[in-house]
C-alpha positions in Angstrom: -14.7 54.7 243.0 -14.2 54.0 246.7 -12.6 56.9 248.9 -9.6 54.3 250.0 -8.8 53.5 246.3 -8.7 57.0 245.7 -6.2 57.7 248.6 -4.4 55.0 247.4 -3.7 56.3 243.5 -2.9 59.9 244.7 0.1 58.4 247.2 1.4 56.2 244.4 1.4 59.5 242.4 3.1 61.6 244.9 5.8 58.7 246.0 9.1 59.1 243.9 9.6 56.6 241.0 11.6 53.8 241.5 13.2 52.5 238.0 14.2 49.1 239.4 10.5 49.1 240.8 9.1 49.4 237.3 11.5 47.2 235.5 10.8 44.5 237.9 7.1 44.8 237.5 7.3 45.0 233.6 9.4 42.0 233.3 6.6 40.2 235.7 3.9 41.0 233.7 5.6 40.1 230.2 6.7 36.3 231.9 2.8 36.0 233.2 1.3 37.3 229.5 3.7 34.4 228.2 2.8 31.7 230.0 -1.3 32.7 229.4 -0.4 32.4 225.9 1.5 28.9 225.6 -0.9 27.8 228.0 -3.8 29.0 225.6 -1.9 27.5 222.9 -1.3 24.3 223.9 -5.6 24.3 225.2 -6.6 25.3 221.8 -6.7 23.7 218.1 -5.1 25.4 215.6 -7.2 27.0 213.2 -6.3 27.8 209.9 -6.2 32.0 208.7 -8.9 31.4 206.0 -7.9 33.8 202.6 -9.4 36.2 201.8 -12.4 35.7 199.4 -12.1 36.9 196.1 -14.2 39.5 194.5 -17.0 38.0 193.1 -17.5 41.1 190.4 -13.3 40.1 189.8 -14.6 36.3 189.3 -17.7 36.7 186.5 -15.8 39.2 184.6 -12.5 36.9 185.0 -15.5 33.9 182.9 -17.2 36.8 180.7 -13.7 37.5 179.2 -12.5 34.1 178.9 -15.6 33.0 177.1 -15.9 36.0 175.0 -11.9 35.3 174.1 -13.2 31.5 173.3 -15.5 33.0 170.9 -12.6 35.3 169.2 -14.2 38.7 170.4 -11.7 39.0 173.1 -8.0 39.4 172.7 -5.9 41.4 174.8 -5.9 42.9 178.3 -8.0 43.1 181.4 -7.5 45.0 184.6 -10.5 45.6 187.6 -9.0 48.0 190.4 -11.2 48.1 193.5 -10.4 51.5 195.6 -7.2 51.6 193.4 -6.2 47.9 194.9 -5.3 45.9 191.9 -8.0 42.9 192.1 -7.6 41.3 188.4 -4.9 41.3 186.2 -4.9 39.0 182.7 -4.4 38.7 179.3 -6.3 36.6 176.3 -5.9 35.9 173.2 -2.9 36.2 170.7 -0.6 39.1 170.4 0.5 38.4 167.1 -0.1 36.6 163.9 2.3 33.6 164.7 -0.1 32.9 168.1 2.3 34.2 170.8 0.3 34.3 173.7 -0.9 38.4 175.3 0.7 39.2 178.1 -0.8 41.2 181.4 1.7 44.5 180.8 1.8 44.7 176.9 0.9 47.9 175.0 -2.0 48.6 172.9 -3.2 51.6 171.4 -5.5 53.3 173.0 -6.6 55.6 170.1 -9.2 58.5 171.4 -8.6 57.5 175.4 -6.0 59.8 175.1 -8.3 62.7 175.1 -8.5 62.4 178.7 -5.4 63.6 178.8 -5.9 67.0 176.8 -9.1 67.4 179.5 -7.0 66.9 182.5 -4.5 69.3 181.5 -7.5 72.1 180.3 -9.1 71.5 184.0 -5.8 72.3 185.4 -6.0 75.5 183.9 -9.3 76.7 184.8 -8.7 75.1 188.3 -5.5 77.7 188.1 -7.9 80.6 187.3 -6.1 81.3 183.3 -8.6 79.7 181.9 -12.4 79.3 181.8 -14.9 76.7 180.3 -17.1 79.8 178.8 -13.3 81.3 176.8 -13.7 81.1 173.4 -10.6 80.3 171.3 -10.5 83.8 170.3 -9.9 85.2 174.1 -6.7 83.2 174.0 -5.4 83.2 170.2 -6.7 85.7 168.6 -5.0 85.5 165.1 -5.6 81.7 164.9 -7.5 82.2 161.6 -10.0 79.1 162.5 -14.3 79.3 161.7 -16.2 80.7 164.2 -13.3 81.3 167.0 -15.2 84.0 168.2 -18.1 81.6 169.1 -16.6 78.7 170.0 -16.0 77.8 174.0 -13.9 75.7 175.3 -16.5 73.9 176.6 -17.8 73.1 173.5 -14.3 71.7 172.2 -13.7 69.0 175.0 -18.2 68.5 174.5 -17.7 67.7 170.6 -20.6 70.7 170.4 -18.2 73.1 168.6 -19.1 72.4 165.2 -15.6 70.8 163.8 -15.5 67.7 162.2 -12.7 65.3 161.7 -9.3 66.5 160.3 -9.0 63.2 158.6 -11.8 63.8 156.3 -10.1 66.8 154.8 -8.8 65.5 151.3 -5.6 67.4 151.8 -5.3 64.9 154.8 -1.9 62.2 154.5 0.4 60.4 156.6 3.2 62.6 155.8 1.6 65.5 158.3 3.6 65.2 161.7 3.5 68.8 163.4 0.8 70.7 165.7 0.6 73.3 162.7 0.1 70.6 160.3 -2.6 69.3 161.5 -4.2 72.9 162.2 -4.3 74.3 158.6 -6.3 70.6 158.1 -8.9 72.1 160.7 -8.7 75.6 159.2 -9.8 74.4 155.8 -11.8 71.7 157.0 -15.8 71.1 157.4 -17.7 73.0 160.2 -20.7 70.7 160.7 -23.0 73.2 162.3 -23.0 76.4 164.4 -21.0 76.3 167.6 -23.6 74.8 170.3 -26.6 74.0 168.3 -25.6 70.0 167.3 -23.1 66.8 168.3 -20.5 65.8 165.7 -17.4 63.8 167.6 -14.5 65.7 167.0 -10.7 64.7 166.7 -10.0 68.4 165.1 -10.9 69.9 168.6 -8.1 68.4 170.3 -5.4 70.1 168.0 -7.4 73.3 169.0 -7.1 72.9 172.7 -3.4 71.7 172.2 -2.9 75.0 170.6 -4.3 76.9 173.8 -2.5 75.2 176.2 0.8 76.1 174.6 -0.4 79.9 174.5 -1.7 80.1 178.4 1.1 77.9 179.6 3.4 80.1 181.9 7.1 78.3 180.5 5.4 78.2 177.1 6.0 74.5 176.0 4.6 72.5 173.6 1.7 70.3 174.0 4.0 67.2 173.8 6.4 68.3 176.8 2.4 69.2 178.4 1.9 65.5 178.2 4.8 64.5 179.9 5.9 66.4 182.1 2.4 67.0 183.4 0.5 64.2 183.2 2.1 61.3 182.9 5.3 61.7 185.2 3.0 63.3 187.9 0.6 60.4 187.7 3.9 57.6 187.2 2.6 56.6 183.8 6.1 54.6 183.4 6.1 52.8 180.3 3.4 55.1 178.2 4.9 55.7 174.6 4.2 57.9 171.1 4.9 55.6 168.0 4.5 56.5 164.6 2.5 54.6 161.7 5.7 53.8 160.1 8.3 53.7 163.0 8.9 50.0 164.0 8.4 49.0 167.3 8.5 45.7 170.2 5.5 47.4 171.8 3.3 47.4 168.9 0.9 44.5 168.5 -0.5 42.9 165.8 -3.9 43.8 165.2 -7.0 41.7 164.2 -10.7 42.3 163.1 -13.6 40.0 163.5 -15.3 39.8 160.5 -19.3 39.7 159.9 -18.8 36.5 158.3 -16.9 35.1 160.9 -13.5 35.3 160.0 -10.5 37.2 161.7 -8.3 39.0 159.2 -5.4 40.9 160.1 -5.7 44.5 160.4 -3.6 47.8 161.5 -3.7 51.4 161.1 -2.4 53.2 163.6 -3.5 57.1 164.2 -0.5 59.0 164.7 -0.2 60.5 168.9 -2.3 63.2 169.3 -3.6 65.5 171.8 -6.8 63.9 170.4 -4.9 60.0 171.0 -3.2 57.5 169.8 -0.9 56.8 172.3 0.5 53.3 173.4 -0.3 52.8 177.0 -0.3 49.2 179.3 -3.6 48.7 181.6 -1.5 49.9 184.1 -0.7 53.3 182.7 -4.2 53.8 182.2 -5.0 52.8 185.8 -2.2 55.4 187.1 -4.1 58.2 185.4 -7.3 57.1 186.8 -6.1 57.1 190.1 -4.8 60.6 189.2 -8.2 61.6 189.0 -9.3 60.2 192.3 -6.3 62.1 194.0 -7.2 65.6 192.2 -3.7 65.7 190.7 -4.7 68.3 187.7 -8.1 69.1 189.2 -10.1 68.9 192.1 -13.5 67.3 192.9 -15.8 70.1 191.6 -14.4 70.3 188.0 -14.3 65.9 188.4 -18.7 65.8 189.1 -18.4 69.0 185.9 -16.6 66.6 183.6 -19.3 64.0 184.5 -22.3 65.7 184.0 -24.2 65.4 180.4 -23.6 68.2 177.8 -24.6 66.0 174.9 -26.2 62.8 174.0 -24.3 60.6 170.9 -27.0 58.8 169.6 -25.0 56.8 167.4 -23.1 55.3 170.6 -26.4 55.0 172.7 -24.4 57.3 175.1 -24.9 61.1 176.7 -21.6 62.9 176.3 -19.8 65.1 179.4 -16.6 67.2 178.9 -14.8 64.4 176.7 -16.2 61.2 179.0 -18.8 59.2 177.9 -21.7 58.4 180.4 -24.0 55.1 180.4 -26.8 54.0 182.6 -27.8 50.5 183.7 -30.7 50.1 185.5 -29.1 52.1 188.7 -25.8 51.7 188.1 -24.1 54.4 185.8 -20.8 53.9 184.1 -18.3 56.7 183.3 -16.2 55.6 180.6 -13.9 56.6 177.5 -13.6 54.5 174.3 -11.0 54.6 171.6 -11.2 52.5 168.6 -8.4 52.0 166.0 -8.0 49.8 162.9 -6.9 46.8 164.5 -7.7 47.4 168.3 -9.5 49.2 170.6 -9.8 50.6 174.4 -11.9 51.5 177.1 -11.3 53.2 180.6 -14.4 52.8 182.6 -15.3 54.0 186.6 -18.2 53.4 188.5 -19.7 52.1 191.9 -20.6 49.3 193.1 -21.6 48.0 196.4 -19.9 51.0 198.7 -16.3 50.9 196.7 -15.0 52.8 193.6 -13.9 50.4 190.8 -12.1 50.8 187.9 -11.8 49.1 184.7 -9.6 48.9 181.7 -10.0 47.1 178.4 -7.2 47.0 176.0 -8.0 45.2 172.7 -5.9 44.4 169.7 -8.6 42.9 168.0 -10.8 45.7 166.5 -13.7 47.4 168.5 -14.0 44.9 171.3 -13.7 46.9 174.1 -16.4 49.4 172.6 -18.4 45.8 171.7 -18.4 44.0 174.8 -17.7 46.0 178.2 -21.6 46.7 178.6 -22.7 43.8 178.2 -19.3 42.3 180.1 -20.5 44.6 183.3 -23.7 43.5 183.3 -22.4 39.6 184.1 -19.9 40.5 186.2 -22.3 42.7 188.6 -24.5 39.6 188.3 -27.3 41.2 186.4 -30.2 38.2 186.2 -30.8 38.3 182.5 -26.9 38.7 181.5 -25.2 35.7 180.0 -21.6 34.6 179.2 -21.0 36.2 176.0 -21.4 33.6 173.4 -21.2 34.0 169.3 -20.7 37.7 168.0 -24.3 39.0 167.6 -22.9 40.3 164.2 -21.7 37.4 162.7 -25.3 35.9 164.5 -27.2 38.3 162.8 -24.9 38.3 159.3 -25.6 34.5 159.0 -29.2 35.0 159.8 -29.7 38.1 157.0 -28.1 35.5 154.6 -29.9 33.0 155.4 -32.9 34.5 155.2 -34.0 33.7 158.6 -33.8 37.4 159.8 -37.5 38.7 161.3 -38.6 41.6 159.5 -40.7 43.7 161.9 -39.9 45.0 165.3 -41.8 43.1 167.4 -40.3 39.5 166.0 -37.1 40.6 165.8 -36.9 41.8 169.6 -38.8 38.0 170.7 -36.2 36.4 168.6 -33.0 38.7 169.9 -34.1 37.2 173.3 -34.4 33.7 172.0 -31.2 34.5 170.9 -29.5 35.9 173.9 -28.6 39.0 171.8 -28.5 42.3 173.3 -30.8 44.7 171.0 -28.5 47.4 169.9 -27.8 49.2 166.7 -23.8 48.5 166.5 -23.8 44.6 165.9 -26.8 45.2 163.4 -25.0 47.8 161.5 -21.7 46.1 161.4 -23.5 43.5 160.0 -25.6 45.4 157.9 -21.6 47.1 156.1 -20.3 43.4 156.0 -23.3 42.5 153.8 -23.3 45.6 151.2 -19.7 44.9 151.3 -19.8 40.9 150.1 -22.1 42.6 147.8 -25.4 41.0 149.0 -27.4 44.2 148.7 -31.0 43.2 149.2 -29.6 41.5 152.4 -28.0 44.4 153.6 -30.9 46.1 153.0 -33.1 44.2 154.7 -31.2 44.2 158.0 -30.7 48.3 157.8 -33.9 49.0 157.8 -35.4 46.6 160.4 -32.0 48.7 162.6 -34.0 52.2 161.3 -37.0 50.8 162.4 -35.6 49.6 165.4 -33.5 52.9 166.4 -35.5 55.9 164.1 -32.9 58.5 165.3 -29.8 56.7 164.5 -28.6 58.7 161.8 -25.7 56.2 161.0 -28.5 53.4 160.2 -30.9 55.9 157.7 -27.4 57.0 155.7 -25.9 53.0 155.4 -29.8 52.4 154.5 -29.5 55.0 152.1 -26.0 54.0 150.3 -27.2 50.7 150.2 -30.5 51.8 148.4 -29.0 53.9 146.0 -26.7 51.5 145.1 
């Protein structure tokens, strides 16, 4: 800067202010700014604001549903969240037997996605010090009279690694049983599978358990139920989430459909009852809420998040390694953090993962049987534009059903995978076993068997495939 400038700025500063100065020079440069502008106005064309492009993962899973909803594995409810911004919204399919179109905001079941919320409120304990992932049951309910509460962890309750089965295998087990206790003794008398931390067995009995501690280490002392609510879902604004009954009559409750191996849809409902293990009904947009919960470390902050994403277990059955309730898949290197629920008559799936440099999240909510659990693989790998993935077509078990019946099923390995690509079926063990059940079941036995083996040889540690394989057999 010049030394004259410089003499010049520090008078200015020193000389008094003069308002009427200012206001005249303000109101000169505002008139001069204008007239630049019209005259830049009237010089230029005017050029349309372009909109703003759509997300292309939006747009392919926006086709991937609609043809998978053409090919009646596909009813219910989509939403994709991009950083928590809302990018697709839509319903398919029929919400009820006389045709009436789904809508965006309906409810639907979402049967063992409610688990989530059982680990969120557990995480808010050990993230308030009163509890820790190493406690056994027996630390904080001493006289609960369950197997092996001296043993058991926490850790091993929300990992399904504790050694309890399901409470609705006990045959003292009936829709009559409503309260926590109820459902308790079922657990108390009930099968222990293996010794705490040595196997995987997924576990709905577990999540009675951890209800159970929660009351006992909870400060006011409430139930599980007032847990729920007043700590997860009103914190998180979970509006419109609900508990119904199997027998209590409701406008939220769709009717539910299954997709038969043969081809056919058949209605089909049988609703759990609400649970700290699930059962709840919940729109996409509840589900989203809770999600975005998560990312804003309501219950539990970002440590205890990357622990309740890190593999405990694998579930073979599922083709999935297990965390602290999620369920963890890998694609190439893309990796999907997800929880499924399946009902009779519906399903759901809450799924979060990366792509590109944002955070997505997506939820599936199905009231046709299984489809979420079916189709959100193989839904993600056309909408992130895989080069192998196709728009779903035909149900690979009703594919592979009509195949085993027709005899035109390969019988080894090797065919069998060249004529999976041929076609455009993706080589898992669920279609094949679905199939396999829908064969023994129409009574076509050396069908049946044919196809349960080939899914044995295919997947030798699926345990599910060598005991259908056995039944079928054995006759």
């Amino acid at each position: 800067m010049e030394r004259g400038a410089e003499i010049m700025i520090v008078d200015a500063v020193r000389r008094p202010l003069d308002p009427r100065g200012i206001l005249w020079r303000l109101t000169w440069m505002r008139n001069l700014v204008t007239a630049i502008s019209s005259l830049l106005i009237a010089l230029c064309p005017a050029v349309p604001v372009a909109a703003q492009s759509p997300d292309p993962l939006a747009t392919r899973l926006d086709a991937a549903l609609s043809a998978a909803a053409g090919h009646d594995r596909f009813y219910g409810t989509v939403l994709l969240a991009r950083d928590g911004k809302v990018l697709l919204r839509k319903a398919y399919g029929p919400r009820d037997r006389q045709g009436t179109p789904a809508t965006p905001r309906q409810h639907y079941n979402i049967g063992s996605v409610g688990k989530l919320f059982t680990m969120a409120l557990i995480l808010k304990q050990v993230q308030n010090g009163r509890l820790t992932l190493d406690d056994t049951i027996a630390m904080h309910w001493p006289e609960s009279g369950l197997p092996n509460a001296d043993k058991i962890t926490i850790r091993q309750l929300l990992s399904h690694t504790s050694g309890y089965g399901n409470y609705f295998d006990n045959p003292d087990y009936s829709l009559a049983q409503r309260s926590t206790d109820d459902f308790l003794n079922l657990v108390r008398s009930g099968k222990v599978e293996f010794a705490p931390g040595t196997g995987f067995f997924y576990s709905n009995s577990a999540f009675w358990v951890l209800a159970r501690i929660l009351e006992k280490t909870d400060p006011q002392h409430r139930d599980w139920q007032t847990l729920f609510r007043e700590e997860i879902f009103q914190p998180a604004g979970m509006n419109t989430i609900v508990a119904l009954q199997p027998d209590e009559a409701s406008p939220e409750r769709p009717d539910g459909f299954v997709l038969r191996p043969d081809g056919t849809i058949d209605p089909s409902l049988q609703d759990p009852r609400p649970g700290p293990d699930g059962g709840w009904y919940a729109t996409a947009d509840d589900l989203l809420a809770f999600s975005r919960g998560i990312e804003r470390h309501l219950w539990f902050g970002s440590v205890l998040d990357q622990l309740a994403t890190r593999p405990v277990a694998h579930w073979e059955d599922l083709g999935a390694d297990v965390g602290l309730v999620w369920e963890l898949y890998a694609a190439g290197d893309r990796h999907y953090v997800t929880k499924g629920g399946t009902t009779q008559g519906g399903g759901a799936e809450l799924i979060r993962f990366r792509h590109g440099r944002a955070n997505y999240t997506l939820v599936l909510l199905s009231n046709l049987e299984n489809a979420p659990l079916f189709l959100f693989k193989p839904l993600l790998a056309y909408a992130n534009g895989d080069p192998e993935a196709r728009l779903p077509g035909a149900d690979p078990q009703v594919t592979l059903y009509r195949a085993a019946l027709d005899h035109q099923l390969p019988s080894t390995v090797s065919e069998y995978r060249k004529w999976a690509r041929a076609n455009e079926l993706e080589i898992g063990p669920m279609p094949m076993l679905m199939a396999g059940m829908g064969l023994s079941q129409k009574g076509k036995s050396e069908e049946a068997k044919n196809l349960l083996q080939l899914t044995s040889d295919l997947f030798p540690d699926n345990t599910l495939a060598r005991d259908l394989l056995a039944s079928v057999t054995t006759g």
